[in-house]
Residue frames relative to the residue before (quaternion, step in Angstrom):
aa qw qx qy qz dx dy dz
X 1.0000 0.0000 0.0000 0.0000 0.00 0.00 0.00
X 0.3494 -0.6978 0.5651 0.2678 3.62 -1.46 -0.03
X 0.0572 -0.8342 0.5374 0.1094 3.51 -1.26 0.40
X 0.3034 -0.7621 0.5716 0.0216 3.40 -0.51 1.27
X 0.2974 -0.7262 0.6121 0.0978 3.42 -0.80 1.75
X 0.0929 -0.7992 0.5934 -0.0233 3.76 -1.37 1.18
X 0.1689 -0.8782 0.4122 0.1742 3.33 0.47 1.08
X 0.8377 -0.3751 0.2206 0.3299 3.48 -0.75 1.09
X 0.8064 -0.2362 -0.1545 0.5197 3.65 0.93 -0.88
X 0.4500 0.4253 -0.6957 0.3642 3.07 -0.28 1.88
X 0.2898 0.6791 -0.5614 0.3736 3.81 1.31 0.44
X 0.5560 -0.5931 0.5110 0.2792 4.26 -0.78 1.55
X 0.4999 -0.5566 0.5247 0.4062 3.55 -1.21 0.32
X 0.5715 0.5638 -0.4236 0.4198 3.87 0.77 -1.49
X 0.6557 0.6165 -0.2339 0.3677 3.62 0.93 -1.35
X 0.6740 0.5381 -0.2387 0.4462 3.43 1.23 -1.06
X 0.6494 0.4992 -0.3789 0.4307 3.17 1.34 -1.66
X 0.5291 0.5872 -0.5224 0.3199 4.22 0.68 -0.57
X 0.7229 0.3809 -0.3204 0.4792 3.85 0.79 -0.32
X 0.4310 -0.5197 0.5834 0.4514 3.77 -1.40 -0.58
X 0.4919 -0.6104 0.5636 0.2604 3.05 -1.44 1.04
X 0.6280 0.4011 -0.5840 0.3220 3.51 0.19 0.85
X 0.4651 0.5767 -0.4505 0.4981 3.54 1.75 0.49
X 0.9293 0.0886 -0.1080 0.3420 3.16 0.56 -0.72
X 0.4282 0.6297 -0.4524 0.4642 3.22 1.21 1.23
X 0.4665 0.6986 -0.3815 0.3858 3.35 1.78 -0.73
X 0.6248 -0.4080 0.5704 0.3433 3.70 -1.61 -0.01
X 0.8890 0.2411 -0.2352 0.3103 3.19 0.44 -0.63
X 0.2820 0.8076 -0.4032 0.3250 3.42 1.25 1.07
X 0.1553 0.8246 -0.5271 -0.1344 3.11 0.57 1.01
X 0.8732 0.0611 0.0837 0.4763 3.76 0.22 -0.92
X 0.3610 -0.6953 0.5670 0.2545 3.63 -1.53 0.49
X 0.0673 -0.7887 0.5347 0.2958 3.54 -0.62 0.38
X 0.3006 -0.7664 0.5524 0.1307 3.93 -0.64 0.44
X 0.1977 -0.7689 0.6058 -0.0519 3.21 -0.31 1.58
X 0.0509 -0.7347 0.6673 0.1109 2.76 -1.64 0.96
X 0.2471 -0.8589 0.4234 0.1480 3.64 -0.14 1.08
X 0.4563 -0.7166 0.5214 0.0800 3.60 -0.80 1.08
X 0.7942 0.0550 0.2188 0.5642 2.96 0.40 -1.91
X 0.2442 0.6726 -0.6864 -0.1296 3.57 -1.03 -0.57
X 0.2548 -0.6976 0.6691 0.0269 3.43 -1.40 1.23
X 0.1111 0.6607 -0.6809 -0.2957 3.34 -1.36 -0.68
X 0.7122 -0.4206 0.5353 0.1714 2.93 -2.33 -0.02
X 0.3725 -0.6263 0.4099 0.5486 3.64 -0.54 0.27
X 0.3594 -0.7054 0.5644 0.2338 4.13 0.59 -0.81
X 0.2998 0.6820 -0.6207 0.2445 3.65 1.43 0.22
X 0.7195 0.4508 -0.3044 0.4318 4.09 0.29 -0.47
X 0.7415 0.4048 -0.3967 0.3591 3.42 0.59 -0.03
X 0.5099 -0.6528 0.4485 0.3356 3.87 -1.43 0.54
X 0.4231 -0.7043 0.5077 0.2590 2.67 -1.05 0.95
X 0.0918 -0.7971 0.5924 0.0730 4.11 -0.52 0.83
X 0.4930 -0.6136 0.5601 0.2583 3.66 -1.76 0.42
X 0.4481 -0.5833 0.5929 0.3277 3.34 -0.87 0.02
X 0.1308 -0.8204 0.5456 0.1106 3.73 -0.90 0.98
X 0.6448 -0.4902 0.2805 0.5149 3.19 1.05 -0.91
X 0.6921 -0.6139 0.2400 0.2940 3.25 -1.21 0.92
X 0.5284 -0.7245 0.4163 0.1506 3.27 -0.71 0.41
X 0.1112 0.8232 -0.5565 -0.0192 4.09 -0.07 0.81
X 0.2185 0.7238 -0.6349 0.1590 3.35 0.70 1.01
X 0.6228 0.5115 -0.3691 0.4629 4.10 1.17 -0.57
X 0.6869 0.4275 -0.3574 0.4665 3.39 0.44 -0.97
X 0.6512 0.4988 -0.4553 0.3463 3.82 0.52 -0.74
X 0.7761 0.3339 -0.2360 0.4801 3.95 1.30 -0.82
X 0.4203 0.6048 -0.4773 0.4793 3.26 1.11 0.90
X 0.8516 0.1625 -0.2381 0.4377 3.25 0.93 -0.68
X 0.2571 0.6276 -0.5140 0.5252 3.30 1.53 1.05
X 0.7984 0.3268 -0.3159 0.3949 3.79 0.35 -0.59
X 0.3474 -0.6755 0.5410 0.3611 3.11 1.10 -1.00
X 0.5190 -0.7904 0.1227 0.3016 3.39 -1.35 -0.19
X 0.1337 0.7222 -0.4670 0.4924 3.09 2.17 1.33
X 0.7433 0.4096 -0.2214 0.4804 3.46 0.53 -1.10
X 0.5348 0.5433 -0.4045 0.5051 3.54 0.48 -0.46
X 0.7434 0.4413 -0.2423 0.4403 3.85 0.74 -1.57
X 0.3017 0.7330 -0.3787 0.4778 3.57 1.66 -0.21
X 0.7461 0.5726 -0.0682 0.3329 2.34 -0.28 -2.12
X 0.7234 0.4840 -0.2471 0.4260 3.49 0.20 -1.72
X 0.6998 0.4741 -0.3411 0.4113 3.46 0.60 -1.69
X 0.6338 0.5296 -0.3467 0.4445 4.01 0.62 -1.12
X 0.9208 0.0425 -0.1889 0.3385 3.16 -0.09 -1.17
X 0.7540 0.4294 -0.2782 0.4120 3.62 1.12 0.50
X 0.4420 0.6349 -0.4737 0.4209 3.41 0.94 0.80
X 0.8234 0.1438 -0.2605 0.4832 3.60 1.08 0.19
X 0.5762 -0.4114 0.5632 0.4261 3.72 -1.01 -0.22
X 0.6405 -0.3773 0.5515 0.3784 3.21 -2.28 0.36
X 0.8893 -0.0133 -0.2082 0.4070 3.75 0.63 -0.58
X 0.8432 -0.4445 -0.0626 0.2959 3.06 0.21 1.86
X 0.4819 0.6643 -0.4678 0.3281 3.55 1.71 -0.40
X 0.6177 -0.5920 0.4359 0.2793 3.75 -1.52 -0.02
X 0.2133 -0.8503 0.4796 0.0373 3.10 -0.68 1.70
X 0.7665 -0.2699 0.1577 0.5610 3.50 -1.20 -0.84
X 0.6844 0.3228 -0.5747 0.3117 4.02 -0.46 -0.72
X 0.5844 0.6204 -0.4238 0.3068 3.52 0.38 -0.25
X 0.6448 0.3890 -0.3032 0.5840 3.50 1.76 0.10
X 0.4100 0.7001 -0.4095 0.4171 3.91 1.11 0.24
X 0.2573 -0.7346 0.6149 0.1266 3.70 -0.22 0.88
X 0.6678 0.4038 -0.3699 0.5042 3.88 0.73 -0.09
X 0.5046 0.6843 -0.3533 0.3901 3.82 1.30 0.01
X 0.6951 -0.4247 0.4062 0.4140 3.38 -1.03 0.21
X 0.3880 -0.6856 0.5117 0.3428 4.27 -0.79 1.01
X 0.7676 0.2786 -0.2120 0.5369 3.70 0.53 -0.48
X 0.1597 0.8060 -0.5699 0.0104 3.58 -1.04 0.07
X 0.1782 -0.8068 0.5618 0.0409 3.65 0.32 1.35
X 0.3280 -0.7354 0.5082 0.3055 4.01 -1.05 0.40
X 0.0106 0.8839 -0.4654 0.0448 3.38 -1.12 0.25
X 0.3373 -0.8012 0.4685 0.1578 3.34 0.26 1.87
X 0.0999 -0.6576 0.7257 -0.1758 3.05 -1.84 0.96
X 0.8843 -0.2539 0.0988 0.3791 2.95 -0.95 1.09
X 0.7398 -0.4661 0.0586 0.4817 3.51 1.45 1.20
X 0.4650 0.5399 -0.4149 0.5658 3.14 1.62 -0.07
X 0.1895 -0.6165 0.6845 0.3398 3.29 -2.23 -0.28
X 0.0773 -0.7836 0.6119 0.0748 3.64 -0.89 0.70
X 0.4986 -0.5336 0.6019 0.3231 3.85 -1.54 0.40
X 0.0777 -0.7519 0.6542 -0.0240 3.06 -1.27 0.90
X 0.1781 -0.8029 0.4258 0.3773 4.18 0.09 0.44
X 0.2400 -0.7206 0.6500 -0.0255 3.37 -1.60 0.84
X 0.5754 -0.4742 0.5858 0.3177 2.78 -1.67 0.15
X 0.6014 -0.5780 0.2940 0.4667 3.80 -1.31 0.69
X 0.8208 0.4101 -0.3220 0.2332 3.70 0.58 -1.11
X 0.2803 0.6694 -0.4906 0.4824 3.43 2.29 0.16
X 0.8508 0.4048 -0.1807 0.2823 3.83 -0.15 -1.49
X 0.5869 0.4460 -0.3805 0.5585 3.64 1.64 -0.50
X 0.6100 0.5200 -0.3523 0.4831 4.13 0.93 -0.43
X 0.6442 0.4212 -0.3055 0.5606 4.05 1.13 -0.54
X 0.6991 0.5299 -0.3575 0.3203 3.44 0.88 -0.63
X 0.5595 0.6749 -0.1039 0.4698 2.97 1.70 -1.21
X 0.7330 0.3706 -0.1798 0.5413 3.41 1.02 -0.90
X 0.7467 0.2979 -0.3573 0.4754 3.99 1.15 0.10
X 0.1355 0.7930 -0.3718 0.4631 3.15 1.87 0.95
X 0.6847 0.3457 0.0043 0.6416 3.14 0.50 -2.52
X 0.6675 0.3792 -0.4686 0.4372 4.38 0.31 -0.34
X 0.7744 0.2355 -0.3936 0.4358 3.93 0.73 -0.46
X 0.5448 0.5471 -0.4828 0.4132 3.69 0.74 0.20
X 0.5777 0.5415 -0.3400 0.5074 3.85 1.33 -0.61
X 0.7255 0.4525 -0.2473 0.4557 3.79 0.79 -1.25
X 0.7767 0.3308 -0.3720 0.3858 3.85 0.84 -0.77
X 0.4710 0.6027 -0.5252 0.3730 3.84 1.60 -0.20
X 0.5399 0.6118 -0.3660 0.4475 4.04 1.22 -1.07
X 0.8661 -0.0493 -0.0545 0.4944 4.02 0.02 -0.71
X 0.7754 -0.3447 0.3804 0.3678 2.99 -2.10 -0.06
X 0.5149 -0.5559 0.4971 0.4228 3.33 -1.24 0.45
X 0.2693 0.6327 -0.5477 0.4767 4.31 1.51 0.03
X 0.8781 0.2495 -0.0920 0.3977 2.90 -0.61 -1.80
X 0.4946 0.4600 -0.5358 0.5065 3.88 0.54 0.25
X 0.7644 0.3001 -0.2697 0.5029 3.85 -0.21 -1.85
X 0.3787 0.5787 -0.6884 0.2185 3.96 -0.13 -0.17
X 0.8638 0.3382 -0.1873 0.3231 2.98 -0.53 -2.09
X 0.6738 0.5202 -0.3734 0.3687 3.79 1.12 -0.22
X 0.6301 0.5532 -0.2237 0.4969 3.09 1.46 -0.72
X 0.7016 0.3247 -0.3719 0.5139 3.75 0.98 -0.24
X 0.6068 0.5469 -0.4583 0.3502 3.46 1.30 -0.17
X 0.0040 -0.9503 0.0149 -0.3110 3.19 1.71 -0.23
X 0.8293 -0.1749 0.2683 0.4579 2.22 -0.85 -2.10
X 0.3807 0.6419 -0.4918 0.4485 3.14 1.72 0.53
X 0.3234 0.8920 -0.0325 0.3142 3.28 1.42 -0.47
X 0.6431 0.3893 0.0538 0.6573 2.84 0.41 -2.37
X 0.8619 0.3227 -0.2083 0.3311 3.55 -0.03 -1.33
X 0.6314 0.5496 -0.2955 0.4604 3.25 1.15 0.24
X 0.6173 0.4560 -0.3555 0.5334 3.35 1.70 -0.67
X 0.5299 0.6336 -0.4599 0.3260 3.54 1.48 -0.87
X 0.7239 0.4214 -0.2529 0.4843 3.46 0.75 -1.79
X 0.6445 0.5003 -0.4093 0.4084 3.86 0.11 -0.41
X 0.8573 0.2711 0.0174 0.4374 3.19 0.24 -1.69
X 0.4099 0.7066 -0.4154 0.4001 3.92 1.33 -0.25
X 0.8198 0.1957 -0.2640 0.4689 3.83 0.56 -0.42
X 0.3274 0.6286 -0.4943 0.5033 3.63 1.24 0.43
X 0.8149 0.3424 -0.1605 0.4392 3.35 -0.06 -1.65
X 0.5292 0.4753 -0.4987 0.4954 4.01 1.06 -0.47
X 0.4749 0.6966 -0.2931 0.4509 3.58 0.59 -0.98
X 0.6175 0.4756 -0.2440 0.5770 3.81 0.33 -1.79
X 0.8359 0.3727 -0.2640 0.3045 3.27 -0.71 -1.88
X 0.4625 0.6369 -0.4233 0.4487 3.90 1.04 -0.87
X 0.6767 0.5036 -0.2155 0.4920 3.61 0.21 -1.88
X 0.7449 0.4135 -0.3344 0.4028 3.75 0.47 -0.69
């Protein structure tokens, strides 16, 4: 399939009305992806547990409006302007975001930090020469593993988290 990134405000109104407007009125709305689905398969799941639904969780919405929506853009610029392995992600497309935004690992993470331009074209430049140094060292195996199970640790976590939200959605639609 294909997926087409919609950042938050250039997401259509018709598009908006497909969600509740406490998704996308919140602070923390950043973006819509738009799936286009090829295939879908499954797995048999003989190994996995079967679990109940308890109830929904408002541990985001409660620190969304703790920050507000300066904080939230904070937020966004730190912990979304890069991948787990350093490449450039979404806040770094947000026109309300910070004009420069140089990366800067921490405690194994990478996070956005704002700069000046000649701070962010010298950091960019230098994890340029760090992923051109790391993918000449291994196989593309040993490179896509650890992304690909992080991933799908992913998938199965948005499934189980977010799978009866979005059944929910599609019903309403």
């Amino acid at each position: 399939g294909k997926a087409t990134l919609i950042l938050a405000e250039n997401v259509p109104t018709d598009l908006q009305a497909r969600f509740p407007k406490s998704v996308t009125t919140s602070n923390g709305f950043r973006a819509v992806f738009k799936l286009k689905v090829h295939r879908v398969s499954t797995s048999c799941g003989y190994s996995m547990p079967q679990m109940d639904f308890v109830k929904y969780r408002n541990t985001l919405e409660e620190y969304v409006v703790k920050e507000g929506k300066d904080g939230m853009h904070a937020y966004c610029t730190k912990k979304n302007s890069f991948s787990i392995d350093g490449l450039p992600s979404l806040a770094l497309l947000r026109e309300t975001g910070p004009k420069h935004v140089e990366p800067v690992a921490e405690d194994g993470y990478v996070f956005g930090k704002a700069c000046d331009e000649a701070s962010a074209k010298t950091a960019m430049e230098e994890a340029r020469k760090m992923h051109k140094m790391m993918a000449s060292r291994s196989s593309k195996l040993e490179v896509g593993w650890p992304l690909a199970a992080i991933s799908l640790m992913g998938a199965f976590a948005a499934g189980v988290v977010v799978g009866p939200l979005i059944a929910g959605w599609v019903d309403a639609l």
